[in-house]
BAZA-711003 format. One record per residue: x, y, z of N, C-alpha, C, O, CB in turn. Coordinates in steps of 0.1 Angstrom, whole numbers, padded with zeros to 4 digits, always signed. Last residue first. Glycine has a CB too. Layout:
<nodes>
XYZXYZXYZXYZXYZ/...
</nodes>
This chain:
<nodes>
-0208+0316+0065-0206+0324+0050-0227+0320+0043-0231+0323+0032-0185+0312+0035/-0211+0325+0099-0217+0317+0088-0213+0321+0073-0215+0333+0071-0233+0319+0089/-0187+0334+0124-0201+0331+0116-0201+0320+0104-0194+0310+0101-0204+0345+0109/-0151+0351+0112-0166+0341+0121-0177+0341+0116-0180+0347+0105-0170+0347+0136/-0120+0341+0098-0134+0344+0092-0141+0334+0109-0140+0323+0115-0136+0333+0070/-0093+0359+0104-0094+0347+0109-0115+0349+0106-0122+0358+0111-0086+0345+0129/-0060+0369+0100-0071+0373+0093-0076+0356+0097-0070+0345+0095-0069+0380+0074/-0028+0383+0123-0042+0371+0120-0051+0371+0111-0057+0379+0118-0050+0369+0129/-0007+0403+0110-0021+0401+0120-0025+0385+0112-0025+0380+0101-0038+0418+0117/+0012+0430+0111+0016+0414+0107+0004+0412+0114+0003+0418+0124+0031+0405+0113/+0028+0454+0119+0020+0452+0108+0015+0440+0101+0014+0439+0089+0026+0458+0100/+0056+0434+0136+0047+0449+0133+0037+0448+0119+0040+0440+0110+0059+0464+0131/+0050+0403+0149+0056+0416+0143+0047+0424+0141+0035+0424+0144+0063+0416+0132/+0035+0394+0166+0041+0399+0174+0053+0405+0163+0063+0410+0167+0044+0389+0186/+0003+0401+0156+0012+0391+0160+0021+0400+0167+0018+0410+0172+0017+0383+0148/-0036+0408+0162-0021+0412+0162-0011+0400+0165-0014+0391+0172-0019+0424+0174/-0061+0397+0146-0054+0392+0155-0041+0400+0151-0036+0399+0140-0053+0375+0155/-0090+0402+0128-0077+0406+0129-0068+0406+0141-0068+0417+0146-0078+0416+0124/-0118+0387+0114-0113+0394+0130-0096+0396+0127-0091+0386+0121-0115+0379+0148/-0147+0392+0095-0130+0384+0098-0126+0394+0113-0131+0403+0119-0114+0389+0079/-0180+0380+0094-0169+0385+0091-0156+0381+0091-0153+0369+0089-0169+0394+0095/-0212+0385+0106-0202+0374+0102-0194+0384+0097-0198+0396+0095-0207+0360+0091/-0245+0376+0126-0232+0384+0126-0222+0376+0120-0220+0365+0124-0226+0389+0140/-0279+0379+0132-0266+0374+0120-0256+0377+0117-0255+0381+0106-0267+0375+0110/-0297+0389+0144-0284+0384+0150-0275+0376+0145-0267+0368+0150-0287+0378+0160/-0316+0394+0126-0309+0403+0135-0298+0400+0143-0290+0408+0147-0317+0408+0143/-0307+0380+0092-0318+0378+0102-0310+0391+0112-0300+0397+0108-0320+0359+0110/-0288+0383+0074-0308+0385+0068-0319+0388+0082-0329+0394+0084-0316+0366+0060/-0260+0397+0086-0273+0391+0076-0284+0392+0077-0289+0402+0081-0275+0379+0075/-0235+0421+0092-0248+0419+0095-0259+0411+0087-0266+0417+0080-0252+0431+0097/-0203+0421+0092-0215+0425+0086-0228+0418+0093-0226+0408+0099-0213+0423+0071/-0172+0434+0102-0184+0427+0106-0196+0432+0099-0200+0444+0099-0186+0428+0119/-0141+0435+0112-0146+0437+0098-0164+0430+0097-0166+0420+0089-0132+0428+0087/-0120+0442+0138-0131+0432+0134-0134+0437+0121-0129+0448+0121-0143+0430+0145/-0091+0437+0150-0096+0445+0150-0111+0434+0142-0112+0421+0141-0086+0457+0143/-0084+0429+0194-0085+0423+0178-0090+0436+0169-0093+0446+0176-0099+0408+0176/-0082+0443+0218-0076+0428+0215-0078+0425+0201-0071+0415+0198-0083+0416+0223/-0097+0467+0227-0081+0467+0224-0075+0453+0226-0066+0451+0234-0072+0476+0234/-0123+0460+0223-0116+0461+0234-0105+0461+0234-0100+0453+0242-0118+0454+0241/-0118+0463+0190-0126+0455+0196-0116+0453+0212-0105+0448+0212-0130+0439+0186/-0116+0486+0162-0107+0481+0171-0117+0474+0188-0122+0482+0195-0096+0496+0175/-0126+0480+0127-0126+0485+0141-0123+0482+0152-0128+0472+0155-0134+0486+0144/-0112+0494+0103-0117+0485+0109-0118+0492+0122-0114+0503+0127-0110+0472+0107/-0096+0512+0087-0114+0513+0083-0115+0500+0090-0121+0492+0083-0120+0514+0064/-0075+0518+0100-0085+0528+0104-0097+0524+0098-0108+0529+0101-0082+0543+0101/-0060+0500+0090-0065+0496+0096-0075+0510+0100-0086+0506+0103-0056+0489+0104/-0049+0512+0064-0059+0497+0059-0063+0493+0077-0070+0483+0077-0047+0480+0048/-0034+0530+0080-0044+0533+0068-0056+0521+0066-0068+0522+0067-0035+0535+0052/-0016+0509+0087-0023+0518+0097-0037+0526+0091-0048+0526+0096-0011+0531+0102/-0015+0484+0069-0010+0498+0071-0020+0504+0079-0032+0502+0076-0007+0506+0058/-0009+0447+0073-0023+0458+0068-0009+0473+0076+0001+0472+0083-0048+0453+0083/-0008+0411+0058+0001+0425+0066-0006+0439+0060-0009+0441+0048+0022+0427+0061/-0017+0382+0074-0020+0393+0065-0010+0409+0073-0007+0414+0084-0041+0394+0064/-0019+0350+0077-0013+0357+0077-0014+0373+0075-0002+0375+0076-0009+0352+0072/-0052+0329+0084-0038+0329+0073-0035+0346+0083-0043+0352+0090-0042+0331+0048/-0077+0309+0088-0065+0315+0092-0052+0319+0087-0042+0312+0088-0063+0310+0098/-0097+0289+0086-0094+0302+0078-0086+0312+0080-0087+0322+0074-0103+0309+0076/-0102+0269+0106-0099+0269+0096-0092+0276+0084-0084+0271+0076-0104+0269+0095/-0110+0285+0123-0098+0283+0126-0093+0280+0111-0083+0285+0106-0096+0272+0136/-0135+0304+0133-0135+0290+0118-0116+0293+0119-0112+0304+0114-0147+0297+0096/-0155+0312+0158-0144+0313+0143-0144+0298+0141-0149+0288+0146-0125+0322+0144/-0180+0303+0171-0177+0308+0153-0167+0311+0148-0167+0315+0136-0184+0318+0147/-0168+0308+0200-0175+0304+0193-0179+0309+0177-0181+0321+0174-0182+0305+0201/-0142+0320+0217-0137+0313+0204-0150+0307+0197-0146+0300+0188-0127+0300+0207/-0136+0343+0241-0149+0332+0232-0144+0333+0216-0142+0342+0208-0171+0339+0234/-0107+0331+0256-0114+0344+0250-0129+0333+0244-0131+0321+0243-0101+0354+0235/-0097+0314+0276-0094+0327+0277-0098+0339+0270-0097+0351+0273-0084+0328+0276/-0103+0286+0271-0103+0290+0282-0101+0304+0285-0102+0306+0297-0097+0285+0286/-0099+0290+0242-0116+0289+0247-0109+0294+0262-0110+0306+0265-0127+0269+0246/-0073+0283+0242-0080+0290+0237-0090+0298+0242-0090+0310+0245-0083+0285+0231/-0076+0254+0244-0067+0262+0251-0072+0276+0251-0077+0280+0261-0054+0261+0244/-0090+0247+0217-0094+0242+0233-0088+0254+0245-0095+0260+0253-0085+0225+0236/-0072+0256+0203-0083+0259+0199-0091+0260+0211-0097+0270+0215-0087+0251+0189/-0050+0236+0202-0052+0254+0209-0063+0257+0207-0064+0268+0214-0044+0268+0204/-0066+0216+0199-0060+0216+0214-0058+0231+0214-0063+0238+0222-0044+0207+0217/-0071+0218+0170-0082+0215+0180-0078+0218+0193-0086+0224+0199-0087+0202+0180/-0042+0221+0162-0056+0229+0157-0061+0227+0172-0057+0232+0182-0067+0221+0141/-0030+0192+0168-0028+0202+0171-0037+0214+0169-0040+0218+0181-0019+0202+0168/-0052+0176+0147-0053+0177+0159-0043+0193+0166-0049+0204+0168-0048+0161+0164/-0042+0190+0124-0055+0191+0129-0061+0193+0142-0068+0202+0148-0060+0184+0126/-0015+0179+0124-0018+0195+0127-0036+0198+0128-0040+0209+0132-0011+0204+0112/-0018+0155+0121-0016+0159+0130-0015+0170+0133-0015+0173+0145-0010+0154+0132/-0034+0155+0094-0040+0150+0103-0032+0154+0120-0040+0155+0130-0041+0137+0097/-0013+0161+0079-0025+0174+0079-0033+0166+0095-0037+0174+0104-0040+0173+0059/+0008+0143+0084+0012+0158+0090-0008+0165+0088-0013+0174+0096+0029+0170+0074/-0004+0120+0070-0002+0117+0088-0001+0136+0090-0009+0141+0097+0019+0104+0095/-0001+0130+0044-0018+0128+0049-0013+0128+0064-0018+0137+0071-0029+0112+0044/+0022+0132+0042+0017+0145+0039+0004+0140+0047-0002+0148+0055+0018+0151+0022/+0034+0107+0037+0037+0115+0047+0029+0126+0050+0029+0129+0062+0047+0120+0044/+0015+0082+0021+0020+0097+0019+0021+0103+0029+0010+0107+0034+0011+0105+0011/+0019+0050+0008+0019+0062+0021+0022+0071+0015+0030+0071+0005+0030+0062+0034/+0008+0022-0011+0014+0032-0007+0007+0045+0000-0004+0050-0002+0020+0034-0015/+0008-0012+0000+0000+0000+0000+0009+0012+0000+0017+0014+0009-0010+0000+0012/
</nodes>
């Protein structure tokens, strides 16, 4: 039978996924993001004034759906370089 290295690594970074994810939870509400969608992004002070800054922990990009409590978008996580953030999708697409 042949192996592909590559399937054991997605599968063990999943799991890893799930544990901070877990970890996580214990310190902020982690309900609807989508970890999934997590990538990199580098924004200018400019590209950040049109978001909005969420208790001085994330910035958020949020729209509103059909119904009233339909909230979805991306959240922007500061890293620990400069100009360097998290782009992380919550809610429902």
């Amino acid at each position: 039978m042949k192996q592909y290295k590559e399937i054991k690594q997605i599968a063990k970074y999943i799991q890893k996924i799930q544990r901070l994810s877990e970890q996580l939870a214990e310190r902020i509400d982690v309900d609807d993001i989508e970890w999934n969608t997590a990538h990199l992004v580098s924004m200018s002070k400019e590209q950040l004034s049109h978001l909005e800054l969420v208790a001085d922990e994330y910035y958020v990009k949020q729209y509103q759906g059909y119904i009233e409590d339909d909230f979805y978008g991306w959240l922007y996580y500061a890293t620990d370089v400069p100009g360097q953030y998290v782009k992380v999708h919550f809610g429902s697409y």
